[in-house]
N, C-alpha and C positions, 0 to 999 in steps of 0.2 A: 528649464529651457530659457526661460525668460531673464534669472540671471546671468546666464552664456551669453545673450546677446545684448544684455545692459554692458558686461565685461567686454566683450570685443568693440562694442561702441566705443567704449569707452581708453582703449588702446589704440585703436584708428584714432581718434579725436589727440591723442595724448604723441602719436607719431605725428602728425600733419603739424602740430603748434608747436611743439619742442625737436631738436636734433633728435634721431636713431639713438647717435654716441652716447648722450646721455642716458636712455633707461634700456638699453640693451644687457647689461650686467646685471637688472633687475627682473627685465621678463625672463632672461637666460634663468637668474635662479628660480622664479616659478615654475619655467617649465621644469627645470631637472626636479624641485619638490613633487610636480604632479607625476610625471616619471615612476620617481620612488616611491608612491604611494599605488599605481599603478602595479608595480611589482608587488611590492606587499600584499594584495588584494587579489593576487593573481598568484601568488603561494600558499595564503590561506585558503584559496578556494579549493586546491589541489588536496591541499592536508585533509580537505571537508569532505572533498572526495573520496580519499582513499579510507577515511572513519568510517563514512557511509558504506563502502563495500566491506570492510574489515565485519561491520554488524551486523550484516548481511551473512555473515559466515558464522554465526552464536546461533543456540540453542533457543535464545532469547528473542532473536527476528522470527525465525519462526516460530514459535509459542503463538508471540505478540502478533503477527501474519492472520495464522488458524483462526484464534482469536478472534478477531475483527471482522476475517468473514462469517466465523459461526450468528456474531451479533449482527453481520449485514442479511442474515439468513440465507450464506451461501454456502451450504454446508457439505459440497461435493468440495470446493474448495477447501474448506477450513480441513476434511479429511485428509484431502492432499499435503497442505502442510505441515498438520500434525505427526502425516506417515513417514513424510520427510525430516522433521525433526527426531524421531524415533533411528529409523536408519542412518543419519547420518554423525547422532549424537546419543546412542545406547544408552552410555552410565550418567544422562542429563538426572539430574533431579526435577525437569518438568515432567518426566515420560509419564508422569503417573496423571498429573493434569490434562496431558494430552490424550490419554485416555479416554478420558471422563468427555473430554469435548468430540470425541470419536465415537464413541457412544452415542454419545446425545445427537450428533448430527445426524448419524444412523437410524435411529430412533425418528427423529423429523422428518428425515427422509420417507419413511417409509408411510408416516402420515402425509406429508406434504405428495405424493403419487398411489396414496391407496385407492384400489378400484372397490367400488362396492355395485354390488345387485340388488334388486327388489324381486319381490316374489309377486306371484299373481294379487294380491292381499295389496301391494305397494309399503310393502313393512322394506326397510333398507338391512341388509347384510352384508357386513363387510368379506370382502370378495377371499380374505386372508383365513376366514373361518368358513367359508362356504366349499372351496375348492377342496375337495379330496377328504370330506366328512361324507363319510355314506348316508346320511340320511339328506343331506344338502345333494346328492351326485342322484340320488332317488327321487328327491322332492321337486330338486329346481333340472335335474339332469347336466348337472354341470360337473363336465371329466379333464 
């Protein structure tokens, strides 16, 4: 910011003490350089674009997706994406990793919300083993 207004100081200052005529054919070409650089930067940005949706559509975004939330231990999600990469990409060579991280979110899952009970004693049971063991539906009366 601070060179934009040393630069424009510095063009006012440079219009006021010399003729227009003379550096007219000089700011002319800076503009059209910044112009063309403008464009350029404003083509690549588009290309960068369409890369970034193009990789969005690989096996590999989602794998890399799943992934990330399984490590952010968001494993509803990382499910979702893996089922998506499964569905939308069959004969991937990840399915078999995605897998493995469908499992294990599963797996997390079911610790990350397991209900457990105590019994009269305050001994802890997990609710997974307790519910529909008849000795557990006789002891604690849990149907």
């Amino acid at each position: 910011m601070k060179k934009v207004c040393i630069a424009l100081s510095l063009i006012i200052s440079s219009v006021l003490f010399f003729s227009c005529e003379e550096f007219l054919p000089f700011y002319k070409e800076k503009i059209t350089k910044y112009e063309n650089t403008i464009t350029t930067l404003q083509t690549e940005n588009e290309n960068l674009k369409k890369e970034i949706e193009a990789y969005k559509l690989t096996d590999q975004y989602f794998y890399q997706a799943g992934a990330d939330e399984f490590l952010k231990g968001n494993f509803t999600k990382a499910i979702d994406y893996m089922n998506s990469l499964k569905v939308k990409f069959p004969t991937s060579s990840l399915i078999g990793y995605a897998d493995k991280i469908i499992k294990d979110s599963e797996e997390k899952n079911k610790k990350k919300n397991r209900v457990v009970i105590w019994d009269e004693t305050g001994k802890v049971i997990p609710a997974e083993e307790a519910v529909g063991s008849e000795e557990a539906v006789r002891k604690y009366d849990i149907r």
